[in-house]
C-alpha positions as CSV (number, residue, x, y, z in Angstrom):
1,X,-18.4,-0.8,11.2
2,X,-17.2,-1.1,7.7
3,X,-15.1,-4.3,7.1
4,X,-14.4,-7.5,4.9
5,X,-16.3,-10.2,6.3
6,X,-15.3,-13.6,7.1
7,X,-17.9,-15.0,4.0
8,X,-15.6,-12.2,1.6
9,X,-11.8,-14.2,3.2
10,X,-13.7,-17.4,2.6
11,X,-14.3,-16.8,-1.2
12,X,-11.0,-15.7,-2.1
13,X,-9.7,-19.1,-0.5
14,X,-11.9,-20.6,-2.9
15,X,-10.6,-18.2,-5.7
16,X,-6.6,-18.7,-4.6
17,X,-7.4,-23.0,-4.3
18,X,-8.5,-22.7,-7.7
19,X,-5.7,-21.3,-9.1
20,X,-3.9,-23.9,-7.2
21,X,-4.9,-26.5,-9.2
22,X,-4.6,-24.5,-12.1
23,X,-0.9,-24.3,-11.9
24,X,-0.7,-27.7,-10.7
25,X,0.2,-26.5,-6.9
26,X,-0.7,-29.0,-3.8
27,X,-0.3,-25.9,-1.3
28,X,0.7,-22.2,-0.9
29,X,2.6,-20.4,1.3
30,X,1.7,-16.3,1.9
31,X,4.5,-14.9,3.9
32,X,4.1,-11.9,5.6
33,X,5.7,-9.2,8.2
34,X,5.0,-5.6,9.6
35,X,6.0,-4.3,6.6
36,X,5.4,-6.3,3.6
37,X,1.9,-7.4,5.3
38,X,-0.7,-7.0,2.1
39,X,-0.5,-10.4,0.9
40,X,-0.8,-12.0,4.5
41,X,-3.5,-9.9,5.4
42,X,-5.6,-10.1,2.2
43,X,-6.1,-14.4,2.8
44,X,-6.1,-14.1,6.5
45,X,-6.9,-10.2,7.8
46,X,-3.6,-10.7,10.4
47,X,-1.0,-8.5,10.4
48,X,1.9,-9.4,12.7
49,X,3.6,-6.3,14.7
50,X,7.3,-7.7,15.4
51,X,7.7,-11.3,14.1
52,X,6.9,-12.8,11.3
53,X,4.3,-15.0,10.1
54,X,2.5,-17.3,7.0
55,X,-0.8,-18.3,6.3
56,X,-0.6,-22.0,4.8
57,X,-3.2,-23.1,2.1
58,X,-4.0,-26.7,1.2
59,X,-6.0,-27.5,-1.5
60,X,-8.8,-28.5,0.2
61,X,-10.4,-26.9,3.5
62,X,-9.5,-24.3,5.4
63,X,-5.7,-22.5,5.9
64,X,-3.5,-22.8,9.0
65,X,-2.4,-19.2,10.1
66,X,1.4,-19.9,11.6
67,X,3.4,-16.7,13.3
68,X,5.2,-16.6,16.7
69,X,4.3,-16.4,20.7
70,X,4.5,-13.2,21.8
71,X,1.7,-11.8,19.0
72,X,-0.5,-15.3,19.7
73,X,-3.3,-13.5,21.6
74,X,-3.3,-10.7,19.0
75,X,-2.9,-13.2,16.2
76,X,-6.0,-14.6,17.4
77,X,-7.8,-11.6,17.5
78,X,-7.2,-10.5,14.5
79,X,-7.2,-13.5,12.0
80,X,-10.8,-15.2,10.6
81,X,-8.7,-18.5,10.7
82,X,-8.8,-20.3,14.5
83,X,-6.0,-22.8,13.0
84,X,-3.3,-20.9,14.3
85,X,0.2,-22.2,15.4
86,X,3.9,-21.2,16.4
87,X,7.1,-21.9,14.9
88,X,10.5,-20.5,16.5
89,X,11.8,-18.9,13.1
90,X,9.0,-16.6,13.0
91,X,10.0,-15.1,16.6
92,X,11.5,-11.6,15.6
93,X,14.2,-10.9,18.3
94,X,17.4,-11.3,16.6
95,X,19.9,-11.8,19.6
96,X,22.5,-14.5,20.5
97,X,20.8,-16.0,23.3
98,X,18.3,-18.4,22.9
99,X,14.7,-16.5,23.6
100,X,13.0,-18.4,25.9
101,X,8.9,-19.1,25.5
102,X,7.5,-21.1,29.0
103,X,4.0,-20.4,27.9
104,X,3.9,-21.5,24.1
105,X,3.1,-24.6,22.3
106,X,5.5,-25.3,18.9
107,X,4.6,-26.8,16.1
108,X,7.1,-26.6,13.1
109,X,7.1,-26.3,9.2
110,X,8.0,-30.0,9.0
111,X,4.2,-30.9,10.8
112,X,2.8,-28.3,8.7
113,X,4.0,-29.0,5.5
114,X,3.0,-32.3,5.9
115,X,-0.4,-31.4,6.8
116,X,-1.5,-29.1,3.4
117,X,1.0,-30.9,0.9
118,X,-0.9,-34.0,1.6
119,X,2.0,-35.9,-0.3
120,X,2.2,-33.5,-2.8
121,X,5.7,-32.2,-3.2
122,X,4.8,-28.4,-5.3
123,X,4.8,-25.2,-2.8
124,X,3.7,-22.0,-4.3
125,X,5.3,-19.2,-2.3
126,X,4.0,-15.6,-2.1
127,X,6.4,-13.4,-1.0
128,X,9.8,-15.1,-1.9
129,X,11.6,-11.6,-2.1
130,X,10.7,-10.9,1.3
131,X,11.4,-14.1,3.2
132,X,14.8,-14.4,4.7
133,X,17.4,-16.6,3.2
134,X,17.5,-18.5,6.3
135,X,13.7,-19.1,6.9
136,X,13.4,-19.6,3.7
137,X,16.4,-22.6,3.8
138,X,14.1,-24.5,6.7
139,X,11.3,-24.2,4.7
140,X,12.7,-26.0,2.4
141,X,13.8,-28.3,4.2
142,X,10.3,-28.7,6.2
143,X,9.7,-31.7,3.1
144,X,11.3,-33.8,1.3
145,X,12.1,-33.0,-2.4
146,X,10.0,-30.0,-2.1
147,X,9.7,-28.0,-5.0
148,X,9.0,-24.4,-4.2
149,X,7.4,-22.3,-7.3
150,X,6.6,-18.3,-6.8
151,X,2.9,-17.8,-6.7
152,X,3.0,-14.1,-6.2
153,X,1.2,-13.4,-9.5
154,X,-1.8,-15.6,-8.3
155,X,-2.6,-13.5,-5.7
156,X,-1.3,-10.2,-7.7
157,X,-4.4,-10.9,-10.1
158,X,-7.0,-11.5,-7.7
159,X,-6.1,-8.5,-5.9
160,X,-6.5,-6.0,-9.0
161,X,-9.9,-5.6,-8.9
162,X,-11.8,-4.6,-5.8
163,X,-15.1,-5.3,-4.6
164,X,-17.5,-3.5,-3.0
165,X,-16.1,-4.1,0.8
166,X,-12.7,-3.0,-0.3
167,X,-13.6,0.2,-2.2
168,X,-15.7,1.2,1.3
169,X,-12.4,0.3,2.7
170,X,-10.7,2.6,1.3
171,X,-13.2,5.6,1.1
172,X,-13.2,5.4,5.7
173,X,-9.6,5.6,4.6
174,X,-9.9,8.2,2.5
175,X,-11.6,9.9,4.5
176,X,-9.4,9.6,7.5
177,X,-6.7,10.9,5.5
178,X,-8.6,14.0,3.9
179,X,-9.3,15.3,7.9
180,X,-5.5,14.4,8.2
181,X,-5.3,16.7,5.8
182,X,-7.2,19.6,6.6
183,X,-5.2,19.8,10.0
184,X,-1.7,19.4,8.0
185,X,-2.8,22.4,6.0
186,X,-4.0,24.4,8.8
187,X,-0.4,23.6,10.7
188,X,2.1,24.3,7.8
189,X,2.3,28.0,8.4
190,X,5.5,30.1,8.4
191,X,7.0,29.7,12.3
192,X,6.3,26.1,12.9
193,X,8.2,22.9,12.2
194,X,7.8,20.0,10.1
195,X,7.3,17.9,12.6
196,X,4.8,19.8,14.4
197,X,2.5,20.0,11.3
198,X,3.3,16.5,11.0
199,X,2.6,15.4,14.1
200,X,-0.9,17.0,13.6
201,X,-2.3,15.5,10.4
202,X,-1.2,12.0,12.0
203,X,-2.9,12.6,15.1
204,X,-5.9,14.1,13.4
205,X,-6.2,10.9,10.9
206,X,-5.9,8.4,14.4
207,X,-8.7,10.6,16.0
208,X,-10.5,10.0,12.7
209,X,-10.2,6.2,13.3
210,X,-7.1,5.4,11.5
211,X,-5.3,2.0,12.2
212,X,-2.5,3.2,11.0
213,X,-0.1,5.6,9.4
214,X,1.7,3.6,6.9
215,X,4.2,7.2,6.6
216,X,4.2,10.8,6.8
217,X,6.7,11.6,3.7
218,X,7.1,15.9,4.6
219,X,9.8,18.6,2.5
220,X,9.9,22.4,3.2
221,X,11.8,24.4,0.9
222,X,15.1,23.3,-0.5
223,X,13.6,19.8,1.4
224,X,10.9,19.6,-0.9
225,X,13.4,18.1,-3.8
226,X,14.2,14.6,-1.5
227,X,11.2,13.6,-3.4
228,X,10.4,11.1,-0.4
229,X,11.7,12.3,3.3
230,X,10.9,12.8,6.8
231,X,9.4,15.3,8.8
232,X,12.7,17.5,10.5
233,X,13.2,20.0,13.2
234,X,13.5,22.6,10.3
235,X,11.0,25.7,10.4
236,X,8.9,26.3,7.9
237,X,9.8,29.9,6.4
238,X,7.3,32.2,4.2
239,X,7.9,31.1,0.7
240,X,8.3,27.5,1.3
241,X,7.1,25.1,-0.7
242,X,6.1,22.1,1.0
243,X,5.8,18.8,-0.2
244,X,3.7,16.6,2.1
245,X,2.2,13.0,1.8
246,X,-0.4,11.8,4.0
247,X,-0.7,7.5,4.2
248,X,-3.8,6.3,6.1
249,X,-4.5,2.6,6.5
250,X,-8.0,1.2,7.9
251,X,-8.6,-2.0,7.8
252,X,-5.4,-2.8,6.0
253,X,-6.2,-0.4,3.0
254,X,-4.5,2.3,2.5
255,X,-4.9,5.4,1.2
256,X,-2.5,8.6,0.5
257,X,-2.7,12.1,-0.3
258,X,-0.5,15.2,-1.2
259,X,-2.0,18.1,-2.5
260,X,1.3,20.9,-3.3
261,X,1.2,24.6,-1.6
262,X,3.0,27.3,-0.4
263,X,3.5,28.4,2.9
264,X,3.0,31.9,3.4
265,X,2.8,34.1,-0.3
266,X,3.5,31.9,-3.4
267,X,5.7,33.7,-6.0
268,X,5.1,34.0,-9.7
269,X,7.5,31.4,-10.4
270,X,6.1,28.7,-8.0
271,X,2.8,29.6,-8.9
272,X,3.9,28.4,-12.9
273,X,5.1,25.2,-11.3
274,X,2.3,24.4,-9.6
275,X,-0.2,25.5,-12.4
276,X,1.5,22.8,-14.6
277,X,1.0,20.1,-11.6
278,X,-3.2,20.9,-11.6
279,X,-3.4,20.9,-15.1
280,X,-1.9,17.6,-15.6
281,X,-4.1,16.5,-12.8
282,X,-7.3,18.0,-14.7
283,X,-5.7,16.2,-18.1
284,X,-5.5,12.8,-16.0
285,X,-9.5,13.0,-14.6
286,X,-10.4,12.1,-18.3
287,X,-8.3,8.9,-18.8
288,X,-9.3,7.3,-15.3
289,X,-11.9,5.2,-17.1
290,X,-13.2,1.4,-17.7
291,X,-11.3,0.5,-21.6
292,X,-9.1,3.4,-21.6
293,X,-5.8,1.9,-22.5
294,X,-3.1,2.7,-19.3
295,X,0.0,4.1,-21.6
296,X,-2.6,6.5,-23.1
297,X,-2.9,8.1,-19.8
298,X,0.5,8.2,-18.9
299,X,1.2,9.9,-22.3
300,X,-1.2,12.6,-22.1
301,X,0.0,14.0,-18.4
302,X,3.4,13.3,-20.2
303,X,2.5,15.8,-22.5
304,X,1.5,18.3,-20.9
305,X,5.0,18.7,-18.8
306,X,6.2,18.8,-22.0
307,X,4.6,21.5,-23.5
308,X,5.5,23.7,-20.5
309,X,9.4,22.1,-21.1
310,X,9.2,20.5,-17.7
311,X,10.0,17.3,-18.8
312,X,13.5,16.6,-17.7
313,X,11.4,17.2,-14.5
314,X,9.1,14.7,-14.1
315,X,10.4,11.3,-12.5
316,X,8.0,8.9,-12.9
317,X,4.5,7.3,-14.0
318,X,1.8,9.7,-13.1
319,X,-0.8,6.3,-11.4
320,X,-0.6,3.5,-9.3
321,X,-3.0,0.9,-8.1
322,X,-4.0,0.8,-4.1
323,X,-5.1,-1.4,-2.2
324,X,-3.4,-3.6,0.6
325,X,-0.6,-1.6,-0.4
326,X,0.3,1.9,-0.5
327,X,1.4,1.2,-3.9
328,X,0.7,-1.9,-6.3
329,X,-0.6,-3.3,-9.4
330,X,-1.3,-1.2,-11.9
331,X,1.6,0.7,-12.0
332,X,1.8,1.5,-15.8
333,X,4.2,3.9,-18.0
334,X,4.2,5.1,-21.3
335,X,4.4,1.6,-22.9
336,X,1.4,-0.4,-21.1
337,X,-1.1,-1.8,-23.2
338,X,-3.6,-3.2,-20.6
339,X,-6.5,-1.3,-20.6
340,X,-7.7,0.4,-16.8
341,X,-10.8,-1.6,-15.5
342,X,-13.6,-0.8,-13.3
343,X,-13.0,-2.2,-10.2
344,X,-9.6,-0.9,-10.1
345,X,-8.7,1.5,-7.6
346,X,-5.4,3.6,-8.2
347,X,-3.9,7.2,-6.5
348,X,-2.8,9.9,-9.3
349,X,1.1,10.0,-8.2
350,X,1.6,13.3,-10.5
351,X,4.9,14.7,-10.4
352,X,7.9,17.1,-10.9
353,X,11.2,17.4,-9.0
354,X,14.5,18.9,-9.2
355,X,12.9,22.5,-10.6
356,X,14.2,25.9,-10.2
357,X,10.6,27.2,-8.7
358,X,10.6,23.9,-6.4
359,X,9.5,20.3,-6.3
360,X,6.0,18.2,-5.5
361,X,3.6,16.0,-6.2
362,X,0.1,15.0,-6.6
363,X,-1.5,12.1,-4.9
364,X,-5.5,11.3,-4.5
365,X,-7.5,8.2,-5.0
366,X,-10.1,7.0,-7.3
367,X,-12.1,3.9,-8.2
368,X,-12.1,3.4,-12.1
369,X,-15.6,3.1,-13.3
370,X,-17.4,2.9,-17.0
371,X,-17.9,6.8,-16.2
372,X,-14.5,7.8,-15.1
373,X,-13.1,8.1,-11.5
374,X,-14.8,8.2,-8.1
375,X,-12.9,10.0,-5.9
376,X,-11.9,8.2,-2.6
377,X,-10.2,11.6,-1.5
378,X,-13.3,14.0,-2.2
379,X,-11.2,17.0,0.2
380,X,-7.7,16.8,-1.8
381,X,-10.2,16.7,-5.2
382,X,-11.6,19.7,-4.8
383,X,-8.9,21.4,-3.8
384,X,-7.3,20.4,-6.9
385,X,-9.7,20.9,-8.8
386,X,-9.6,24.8,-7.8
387,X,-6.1,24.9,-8.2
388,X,-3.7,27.2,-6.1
């Protein structure tokens, strides 16, 4: 089964401790919930359905994984930490009456504060823009004169470049997502509806081994312009464009793909609009390189929208990194002076919406190397690659 290992968590606790002492830090905090899970996952592999939890880093030794009752049992399944406690605000049913837990044993941020700050007073936080204002307040509180400092960027660095375990990572999940695919494309003919052919790629990718869909973004027609939406009872006419994005997570790594058709017979105009969309793509394949500078790459999809005046068109950057996330760092535009690295691993995000002919979008993944781009999405590349 492809997977990160416990040895691969291990090292970047080493890595992240490091930093720690880099930036003066006696502990960290990485918050994390169903939705904004990457950072939680990436130091401790859990990911909490429901509640809410934190993995808590001293400087020394191993962290303390801290989330609420109902997901302990799954909490320890899933984390390579065994230190793993409750604390009430992490419970996630938001009701006046008092939830009762007959079964679980409490600990509190106050014991485990004291624990990883070892009398040290500076708190690095990772995810202070997603932590409640309240849960955030008895954090605070959890020492005294605590000083909390955002760490995000400390684990926003280490998580830029990928190793070997995470690129397989997110090749299964490429390939989950290119079956999901297939079946989408197979489905979105003239007579069904959006959700039917939406319902089929998802099941398709879970067949496939997905853990999750992350979302199914899905536009026929006039729909196609929402530029991100949700699959309706609306039938898919002949003609239709359809604007469909596929997000498949394995292991916590995600990967999406949209490749733009037509439903039925293209027309003239449509086939234009979607000409321009492939041959940006084709420009893009020889910028996704080790040492090519990331605002150069921008600028030459860029150019070509504008030499077919579609440029009022086009909405934003053409690449985004991958990972963890559906979307994260790089995310560069026009001005970014950092140069792409190998390691990285980014999804093309090529664009144009709000156009006569129609709307829609390119997405596929590829790991930057010293040769150019590996495709993580081999099915959606070739598919580009011919064109319409």
């Amino acid at each position: 089964m492809i997977k990160i290992n416990k040895s691969e968590f291990e090292v970047r606790i080493q890595r992240i401790q490091g930093k720690m002492v880099e930036n003066g830090l006696d502990a960290m905090l990485v918050y994390g919930d169903e939705y904004r899970k990457e950072n939680l996952r990436y130091v401790s592999n859990f990911w909490p359905i429901f509640e809410r939890a934190a993995c808590f880093i001293p400087r020394k030794g191993e962290p303390i994984v801290a989330g609420a009752p109902e997901g302990e049992l799954y909490a320890r399944e899933m984390s390579v930490w065994s230190d793993l406690r409750n604390v009430r605000e992490f419970a996630c049913v938001s009701v006046p009456e008092e939830i009762d837990y007959p079964l679980a044993n409490f600990s509190s941020f106050k014991v485990i504060l004291k624990e990883i700050l070892a009398g040290g007073q500076h708190l690095g936080v990772v995810g202070l823009r997603d932590i409640s204002a309240p849960i955030l307040e008895r954090i605070r509180g959890g020492a005294n004169n605590l000083q909390i400092i955002d760490a995000a960027e400390i684990i926003t660095d280490l998580r830029i470049i990928k190793t070997a375990d995470e690129i397989a990572c997110l090749r299964e999940a490429g390939r989950q997502a290119c079956i999901g695919y297939r079946k989408l494309l197979e489905a979105a003919v003239p007579g069904n509806t959006e959700t039917m052919v939406a319902g089929a790629a998802e099941g398709a990718a879970r067949a496939a081994g997905a853990e999750d869909i992350n979302f199914t973004v899905f536009g026929s027609g006039n729909r196609a312009a929402t530029i991100i939406g949700r699959a309706t009872q609306k039938v898919i006419e002949d003609g239709d464009m359809i604007m469909a994005a596929l997000a498949v997570q394995y292991e916590g790594y995600v990967a999406t793909v949209e490749y733009p058709f037509v439903a039925g017979k293209a027309n003239d105009g449509q086939k234009r609009f979607l000409s321009a969309l492939f041959e940006a793509a084709g420009v893009q394949q020889k910028y996704l390189a080790d040492g090519v500078i990331a605002g150069d790459m921008v600028k030459v999809v860029k150019a070509v929208f504008r030499k077919h005046g579609l440029t009022k068109y086009d909405v934003y950057p053409p690449m985004h990194g991958i990972g963890l996330a559906e979307a994260e760092s790089p995310y560069p535009d026009g001005n970014a002076k950092y140069v792409l690295t190998e390691g990285m691993c980014v999804n093309s995000d090529i664009s144009l919406f709000g156009h006569p002919d129609g709307s829609n979008r390119i997405e596929e993944g590829f790991v930057i190397t010293k040769n150019g781009p590996e495709s993580l999405t081999p099915f959606i590349r070739e598919m580009c690659r011919k064109g319409i």
